[in-house]
C-alpha positions in Angstrom: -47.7 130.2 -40.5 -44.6 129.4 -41.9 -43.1 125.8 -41.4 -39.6 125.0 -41.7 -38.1 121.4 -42.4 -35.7 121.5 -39.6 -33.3 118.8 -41.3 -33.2 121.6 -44.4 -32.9 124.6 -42.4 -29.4 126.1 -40.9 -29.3 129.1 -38.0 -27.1 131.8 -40.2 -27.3 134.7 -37.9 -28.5 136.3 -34.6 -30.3 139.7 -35.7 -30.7 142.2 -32.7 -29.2 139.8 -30.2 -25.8 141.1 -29.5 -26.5 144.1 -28.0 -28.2 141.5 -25.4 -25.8 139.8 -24.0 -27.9 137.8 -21.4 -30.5 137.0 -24.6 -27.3 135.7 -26.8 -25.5 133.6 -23.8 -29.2 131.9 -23.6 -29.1 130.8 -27.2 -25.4 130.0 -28.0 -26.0 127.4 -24.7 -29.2 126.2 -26.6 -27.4 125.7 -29.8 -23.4 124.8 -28.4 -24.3 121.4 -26.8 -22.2 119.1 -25.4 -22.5 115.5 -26.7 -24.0 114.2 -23.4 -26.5 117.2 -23.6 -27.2 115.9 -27.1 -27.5 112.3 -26.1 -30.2 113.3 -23.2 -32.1 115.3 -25.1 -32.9 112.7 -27.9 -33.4 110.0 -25.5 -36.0 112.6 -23.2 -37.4 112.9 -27.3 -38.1 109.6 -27.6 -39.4 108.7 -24.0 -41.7 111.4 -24.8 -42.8 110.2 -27.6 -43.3 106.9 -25.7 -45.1 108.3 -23.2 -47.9 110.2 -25.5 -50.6 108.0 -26.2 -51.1 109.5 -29.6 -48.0 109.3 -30.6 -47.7 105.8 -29.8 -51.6 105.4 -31.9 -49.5 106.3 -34.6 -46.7 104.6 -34.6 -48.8 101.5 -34.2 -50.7 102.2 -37.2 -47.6 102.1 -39.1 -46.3 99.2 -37.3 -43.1 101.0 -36.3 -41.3 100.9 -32.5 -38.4 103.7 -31.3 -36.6 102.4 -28.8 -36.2 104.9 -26.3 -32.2 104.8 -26.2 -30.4 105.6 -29.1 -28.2 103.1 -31.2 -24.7 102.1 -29.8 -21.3 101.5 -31.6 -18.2 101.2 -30.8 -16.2 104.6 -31.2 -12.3 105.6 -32.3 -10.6 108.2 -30.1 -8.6 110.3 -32.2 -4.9 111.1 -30.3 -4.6 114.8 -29.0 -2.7 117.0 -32.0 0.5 118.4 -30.3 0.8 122.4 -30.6 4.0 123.6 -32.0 5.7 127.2 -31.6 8.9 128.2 -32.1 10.6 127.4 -28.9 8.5 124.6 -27.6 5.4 122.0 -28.3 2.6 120.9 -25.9 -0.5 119.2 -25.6 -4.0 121.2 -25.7 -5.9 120.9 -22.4 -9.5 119.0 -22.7 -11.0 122.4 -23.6 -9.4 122.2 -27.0 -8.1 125.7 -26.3 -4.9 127.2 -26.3 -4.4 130.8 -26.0 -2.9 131.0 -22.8 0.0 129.5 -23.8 0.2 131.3 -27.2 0.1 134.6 -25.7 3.2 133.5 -23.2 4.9 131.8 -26.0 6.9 133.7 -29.1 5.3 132.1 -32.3 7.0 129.8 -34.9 7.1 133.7 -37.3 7.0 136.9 -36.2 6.4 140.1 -38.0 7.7 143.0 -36.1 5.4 147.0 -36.7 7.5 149.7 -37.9 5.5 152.0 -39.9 1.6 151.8 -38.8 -1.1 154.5 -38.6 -2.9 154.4 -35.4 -6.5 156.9 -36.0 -9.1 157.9 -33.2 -11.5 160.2 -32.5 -10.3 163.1 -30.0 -12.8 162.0 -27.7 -11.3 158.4 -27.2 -7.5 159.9 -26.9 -7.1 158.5 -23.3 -8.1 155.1 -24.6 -6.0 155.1 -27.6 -3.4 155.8 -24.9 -3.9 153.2 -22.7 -4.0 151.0 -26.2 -0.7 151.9 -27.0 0.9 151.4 -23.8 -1.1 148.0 -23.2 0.5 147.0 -26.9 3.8 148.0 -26.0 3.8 145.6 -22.7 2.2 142.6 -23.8 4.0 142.6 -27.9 7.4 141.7 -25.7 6.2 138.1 -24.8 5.1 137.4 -28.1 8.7 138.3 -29.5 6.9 140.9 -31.4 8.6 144.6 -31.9 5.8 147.7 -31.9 7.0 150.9 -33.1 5.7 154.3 -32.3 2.8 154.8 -34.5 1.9 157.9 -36.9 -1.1 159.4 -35.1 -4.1 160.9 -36.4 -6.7 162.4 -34.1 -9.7 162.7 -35.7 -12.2 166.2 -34.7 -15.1 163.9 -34.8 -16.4 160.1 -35.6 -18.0 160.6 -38.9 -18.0 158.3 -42.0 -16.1 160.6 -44.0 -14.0 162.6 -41.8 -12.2 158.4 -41.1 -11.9 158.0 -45.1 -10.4 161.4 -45.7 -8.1 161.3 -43.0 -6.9 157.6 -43.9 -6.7 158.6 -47.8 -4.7 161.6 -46.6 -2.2 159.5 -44.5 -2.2 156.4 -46.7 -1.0 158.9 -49.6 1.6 161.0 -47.6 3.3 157.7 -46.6 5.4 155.4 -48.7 5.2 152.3 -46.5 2.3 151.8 -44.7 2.2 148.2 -42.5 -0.8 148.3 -40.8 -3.6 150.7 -40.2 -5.2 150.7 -36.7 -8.7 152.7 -36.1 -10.3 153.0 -32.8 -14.4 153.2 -33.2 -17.2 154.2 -31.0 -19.3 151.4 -29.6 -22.3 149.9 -32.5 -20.8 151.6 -35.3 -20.9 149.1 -38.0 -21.2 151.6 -40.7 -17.6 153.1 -39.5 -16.1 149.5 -39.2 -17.5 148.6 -43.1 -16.5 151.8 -44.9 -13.1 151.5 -43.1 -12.7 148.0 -44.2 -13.9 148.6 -47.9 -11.2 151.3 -48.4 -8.5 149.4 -47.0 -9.4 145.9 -49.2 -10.6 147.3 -52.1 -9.7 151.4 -52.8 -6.7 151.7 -50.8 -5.4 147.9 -50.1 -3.4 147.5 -46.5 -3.8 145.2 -43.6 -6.0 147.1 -41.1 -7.6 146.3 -37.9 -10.4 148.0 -36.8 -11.2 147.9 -32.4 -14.5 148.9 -31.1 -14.3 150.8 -27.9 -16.7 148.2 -26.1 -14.0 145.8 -26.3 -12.0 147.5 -24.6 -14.3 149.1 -21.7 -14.3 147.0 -18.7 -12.2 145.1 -15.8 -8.5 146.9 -15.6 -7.5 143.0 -16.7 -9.8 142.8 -20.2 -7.5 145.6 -21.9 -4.6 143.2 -21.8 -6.0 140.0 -22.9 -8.4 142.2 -25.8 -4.7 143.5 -27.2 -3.2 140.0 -26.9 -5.4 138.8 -29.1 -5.4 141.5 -31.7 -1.7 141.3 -31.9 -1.9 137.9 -32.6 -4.0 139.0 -35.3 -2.2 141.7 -36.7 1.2 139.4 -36.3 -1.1 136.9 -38.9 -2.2 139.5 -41.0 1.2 141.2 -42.0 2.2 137.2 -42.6 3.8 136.0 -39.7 2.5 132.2 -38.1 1.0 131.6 -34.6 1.2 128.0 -34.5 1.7 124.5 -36.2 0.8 121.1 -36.1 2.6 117.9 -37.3 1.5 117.1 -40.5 3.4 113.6 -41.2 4.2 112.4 -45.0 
Protein backbone atom coordinates (compact mmCIF):
# COMPACT_ATOMS: atom_id res chain seq x y z
CA UNK A 1 0.00 0.00 0.00
CA UNK A 2 1.10 3.18 -0.96
CA UNK A 3 -0.01 6.33 1.13
CA UNK A 4 -0.05 9.68 -0.22
CA UNK A 5 0.02 13.00 2.00
CA UNK A 6 -2.85 14.58 0.36
CA UNK A 7 -1.69 18.21 1.34
CA UNK A 8 1.76 17.17 -0.71
CA UNK A 9 0.16 15.56 -3.55
CA UNK A 10 -1.32 17.44 -6.90
CA UNK A 11 -3.70 15.49 -9.65
CA UNK A 12 -1.33 16.11 -12.99
CA UNK A 13 -3.19 14.04 -15.46
CA UNK A 14 -6.12 11.70 -16.32
CA UNK A 15 -4.42 8.55 -18.02
CA UNK A 16 -6.99 6.47 -20.08
CA UNK A 17 -9.98 8.70 -19.21
CA UNK A 18 -10.69 10.69 -22.19
CA UNK A 19 -11.68 8.25 -24.37
CA UNK A 20 -14.47 7.90 -21.54
CA UNK A 21 -16.23 10.70 -21.65
CA UNK A 22 -19.02 9.69 -19.02
CA UNK A 23 -15.80 8.46 -16.59
CA UNK A 24 -13.96 12.11 -17.13
CA UNK A 25 -17.36 14.30 -16.69
CA UNK A 26 -17.58 12.15 -13.20
CA UNK A 27 -14.14 13.29 -12.09
CA UNK A 28 -13.77 16.94 -13.40
CA UNK A 29 -17.32 17.38 -11.19
CA UNK A 30 -15.44 15.65 -8.31
CA UNK A 31 -12.47 17.84 -8.66
CA UNK A 32 -14.14 21.43 -10.24
CA UNK A 33 -16.15 22.37 -7.03
CA UNK A 34 -18.06 25.24 -6.44
CA UNK A 35 -17.21 27.13 -3.22
CA UNK A 36 -20.58 26.11 -1.59
CA UNK A 37 -19.79 22.46 -2.62
CA UNK A 38 -16.56 23.05 -0.83
CA UNK A 39 -18.01 24.59 2.20
CA UNK A 40 -20.53 21.45 2.64
CA UNK A 41 -18.26 19.03 2.22
CA UNK A 42 -15.82 20.18 5.03
CA UNK A 43 -18.55 20.98 7.32
CA UNK A 44 -20.33 17.07 6.50
CA UNK A 45 -16.10 16.28 7.34
CA UNK A 46 -16.28 17.53 10.43
CA UNK A 47 -19.90 16.51 11.63
CA UNK A 48 -18.50 13.26 10.80
CA UNK A 49 -15.86 13.36 12.63
CA UNK A 50 -18.18 14.51 15.46
CA UNK A 51 -20.33 11.96 15.09
CA UNK A 52 -17.70 8.85 15.33
CA UNK A 53 -17.10 7.94 18.68
CA UNK A 54 -13.54 7.14 18.02
CA UNK A 55 -12.70 9.93 16.51
CA UNK A 56 -14.05 12.00 19.15
CA UNK A 57 -11.80 9.28 21.84
CA UNK A 58 -9.07 10.82 20.17
CA UNK A 59 -9.53 14.16 20.01
CA UNK A 60 -10.27 14.04 23.72
CA UNK A 61 -7.08 12.45 24.44
CA UNK A 62 -5.42 15.32 22.89
CA UNK A 63 -7.61 17.75 24.45
CA UNK A 64 -8.55 19.30 21.11
CA UNK A 65 -12.41 20.33 19.82
CA UNK A 66 -13.40 21.00 15.84
CA UNK A 67 -16.14 22.88 15.70
CA UNK A 68 -18.35 21.59 13.16
CA UNK A 69 -18.71 24.84 11.02
CA UNK A 70 -15.77 26.33 9.57
CA UNK A 71 -14.23 29.80 10.57
CA UNK A 72 -15.93 33.02 9.28
CA UNK A 73 -14.44 36.43 8.06
CA UNK A 74 -15.43 39.04 6.50
CA UNK A 75 -14.77 38.85 2.64
CA UNK A 76 -13.78 41.69 -0.28
CA UNK A 77 -15.61 41.31 -3.57
CA UNK A 78 -13.36 42.15 -6.27
CA UNK A 79 -15.34 44.53 -9.11
CA UNK A 80 -16.13 42.54 -12.44
CA UNK A 81 -13.02 43.28 -15.10
CA UNK A 82 -14.63 44.96 -18.20
CA UNK A 83 -13.85 43.05 -21.59
CA UNK A 84 -12.43 45.23 -24.29
CA UNK A 85 -12.47 44.65 -28.25
CA UNK A 86 -12.00 46.77 -30.80
CA UNK A 87 -15.38 48.20 -31.35
CA UNK A 88 -16.89 47.84 -28.03
CA UNK A 89 -16.47 46.76 -24.03
CA UNK A 90 -18.76 44.73 -21.79
CA UNK A 91 -19.12 43.09 -18.61
CA UNK A 92 -18.53 39.13 -18.36
CA UNK A 93 -21.71 37.28 -17.29
CA UNK A 94 -21.49 35.45 -13.69
CA UNK A 95 -20.04 32.36 -15.60
CA UNK A 96 -16.76 34.32 -16.03
CA UNK A 97 -17.09 33.35 -19.75
CA UNK A 98 -17.06 35.17 -22.74
CA UNK A 99 -16.91 33.60 -26.00
CA UNK A 100 -20.04 34.27 -27.26
CA UNK A 101 -19.50 37.62 -27.54
CA UNK A 102 -15.91 37.26 -28.86
CA UNK A 103 -16.86 35.20 -31.68
CA UNK A 104 -19.68 37.98 -32.69
CA UNK A 105 -17.25 40.65 -32.06
CA UNK A 106 -14.10 41.71 -34.47
CA UNK A 107 -10.98 41.63 -32.00
CA UNK A 108 -8.88 44.64 -30.82
CA UNK A 109 -5.93 42.89 -33.90
CA UNK A 110 -6.63 40.93 -36.61
CA UNK A 111 -4.29 38.92 -38.77
CA UNK A 112 -5.90 38.16 -41.98
CA UNK A 113 -4.63 34.17 -43.93
CA UNK A 114 -3.12 34.59 -47.28
CA UNK A 115 -0.76 31.86 -47.84
CA UNK A 116 -1.58 28.59 -45.62
CA UNK A 117 -1.24 24.90 -46.33
CA UNK A 118 -4.30 23.02 -45.54
CA UNK A 119 -3.12 18.79 -45.52
CA UNK A 120 -5.59 15.72 -45.06
CA UNK A 121 -5.87 12.38 -45.75
CA UNK A 122 -7.95 11.50 -49.04
CA UNK A 123 -10.26 9.70 -46.81
CA UNK A 124 -11.34 12.89 -44.84
CA UNK A 125 -11.62 15.14 -48.17
CA UNK A 126 -15.43 15.81 -47.58
CA UNK A 127 -14.54 17.03 -44.10
CA UNK A 128 -11.77 19.11 -45.00
CA UNK A 129 -14.49 20.48 -47.26
CA UNK A 130 -17.01 21.26 -45.06
CA UNK A 131 -13.76 22.79 -42.88
CA UNK A 132 -13.09 25.17 -45.33
CA UNK A 133 -16.44 26.36 -46.21
CA UNK A 134 -17.40 26.49 -42.33
CA UNK A 135 -13.96 28.86 -42.08
CA UNK A 136 -14.93 30.94 -44.80
CA UNK A 137 -18.50 31.74 -43.08
CA UNK A 138 -17.80 32.27 -39.63
CA UNK A 139 -13.84 34.26 -40.29
CA UNK A 140 -16.32 37.31 -41.60
CA UNK A 141 -17.61 38.19 -38.10
CA UNK A 142 -14.40 38.07 -36.63
CA UNK A 143 -13.15 40.76 -39.27
CA UNK A 144 -10.82 38.07 -40.19
CA UNK A 145 -9.85 37.50 -44.20
CA UNK A 146 -9.27 33.50 -45.18
CA UNK A 147 -7.71 32.87 -48.40
CA UNK A 148 -7.87 29.80 -50.54
CA UNK A 149 -5.48 27.42 -49.08
CA UNK A 150 -2.65 25.26 -50.98
CA UNK A 151 -4.04 21.77 -50.66
CA UNK A 152 -2.37 18.61 -50.12
CA UNK A 153 -4.19 15.35 -50.11
CA UNK A 154 -2.39 12.91 -48.55
CA UNK A 155 -2.78 8.80 -50.03
CA UNK A 156 -2.80 7.69 -46.50
CA UNK A 157 -2.52 8.84 -42.62
CA UNK A 158 0.97 7.67 -41.82
CA UNK A 159 3.69 9.34 -39.70
CA UNK A 160 5.89 9.87 -42.47
CA UNK A 161 3.79 10.25 -45.53
CA UNK A 162 2.46 13.89 -43.10
CA UNK A 163 6.33 14.92 -42.66
CA UNK A 164 7.29 14.35 -46.20
CA UNK A 165 4.47 15.94 -47.65
CA UNK A 166 4.79 19.14 -45.22
CA UNK A 167 8.74 19.22 -45.75
CA UNK A 168 7.88 19.10 -49.49
CA UNK A 169 5.33 21.98 -49.36
CA UNK A 170 7.10 23.99 -46.60
CA UNK A 171 10.19 23.96 -49.07
CA UNK A 172 8.36 24.74 -52.43
CA UNK A 173 6.85 27.88 -50.75
CA UNK A 174 8.50 31.13 -49.88
CA UNK A 175 5.84 32.33 -47.33
CA UNK A 176 4.22 29.97 -45.44
CA UNK A 177 1.50 31.62 -42.62
CA UNK A 178 0.04 28.87 -41.21
CA UNK A 179 -0.08 25.20 -41.66
CA UNK A 180 -3.42 23.35 -41.00
CA UNK A 181 -3.50 19.28 -40.76
CA UNK A 182 -6.67 17.35 -40.43
CA UNK A 183 -5.95 13.92 -38.26
CA UNK A 184 -7.87 10.84 -37.71
CA UNK A 185 -9.47 10.39 -34.29
CA UNK A 186 -6.60 9.16 -31.17
CA UNK A 187 -3.72 9.82 -33.19
CA UNK A 188 -1.45 11.41 -30.82
CA UNK A 189 1.59 10.13 -32.51
CA UNK A 190 0.48 12.18 -35.91
CA UNK A 191 -0.45 15.34 -33.81
CA UNK A 192 3.32 15.20 -31.96
CA UNK A 193 5.53 14.53 -34.94
CA UNK A 194 3.50 17.26 -36.76
CA UNK A 195 4.08 19.66 -33.97
CA UNK A 196 7.90 18.80 -33.52
CA UNK A 197 8.55 19.53 -37.22
CA UNK A 198 6.78 22.68 -37.27
CA UNK A 199 8.48 24.12 -33.73
CA UNK A 200 11.68 22.78 -33.93
CA UNK A 201 12.86 21.36 -37.81
CA UNK A 202 10.75 23.38 -39.83
CA UNK A 203 9.43 26.44 -37.50
CA UNK A 204 5.74 27.82 -38.60
CA UNK A 205 2.55 28.48 -36.73
CA UNK A 206 0.44 25.24 -37.26
CA UNK A 207 -2.72 23.99 -35.98
CA UNK A 208 -3.39 20.56 -35.91
CA UNK A 209 -7.68 19.36 -35.76
CA UNK A 210 -8.69 15.94 -34.87
CA UNK A 211 -11.59 14.60 -36.80
CA UNK A 212 -13.52 13.86 -33.49
CA UNK A 213 -13.85 17.48 -32.96
CA UNK A 214 -15.43 17.92 -35.67
CA UNK A 215 -17.90 14.78 -35.92
CA UNK A 216 -21.15 15.55 -34.39
CA UNK A 217 -24.40 17.91 -34.31
CA UNK A 218 -24.64 20.01 -37.84
CA UNK A 219 -24.14 23.14 -35.13
CA UNK A 220 -20.56 21.71 -33.37
CA UNK A 221 -18.63 22.33 -36.80
CA UNK A 222 -19.26 26.04 -36.45
CA UNK A 223 -18.52 26.78 -32.94
CA UNK A 224 -15.18 23.95 -33.16
CA UNK A 225 -13.86 26.54 -36.23
CA UNK A 226 -14.77 29.55 -34.21
CA UNK A 227 -12.63 28.72 -31.77
CA UNK A 228 -9.67 27.60 -33.81
CA UNK A 229 -9.68 30.80 -35.74
CA UNK A 230 -9.52 32.55 -32.70
CA UNK A 231 -6.58 30.58 -32.21
CA UNK A 232 -4.82 30.79 -35.37
CA UNK A 233 -5.81 34.75 -35.37
CA UNK A 234 -3.44 34.64 -31.83
CA UNK A 235 -0.92 32.59 -33.15
CA UNK A 236 0.04 34.55 -36.40
CA UNK A 237 0.09 37.66 -33.65
CA UNK A 238 -3.10 39.29 -33.73
CA UNK A 239 -5.13 40.05 -30.03
CA UNK A 240 -8.57 38.74 -28.97
CA UNK A 241 -9.19 40.84 -26.09
CA UNK A 242 -8.08 43.41 -23.38
CA UNK A 243 -8.54 44.47 -20.10
CA UNK A 244 -7.97 47.87 -18.34
CA UNK A 245 -4.82 47.79 -16.78
CA UNK A 246 -4.77 51.38 -14.88
CA UNK A 247 -1.17 53.24 -14.07
Amino acid sequence: MVLLVPELSFLTGLPDLHKNSRMLKEVMWEMIQSPQQHYQRLTGLLRRIRDAPDASRELERWGLFLDTDIYRTQGHILPAERINLRHRSFLPAESLGWHREVTKEVPIAVISINSWLLIYPKRLQHLAKDLLVAMRSSCGALGMQVGQPTVQELRDDRIETYVRTIQSSLGSQDKVQLLLCLIPSGRDDVYGAVKKLCCVQSPVPSQVISVQSLTGHPGKIRSVVQKVLLQINCKLGGQLWGVDIPL
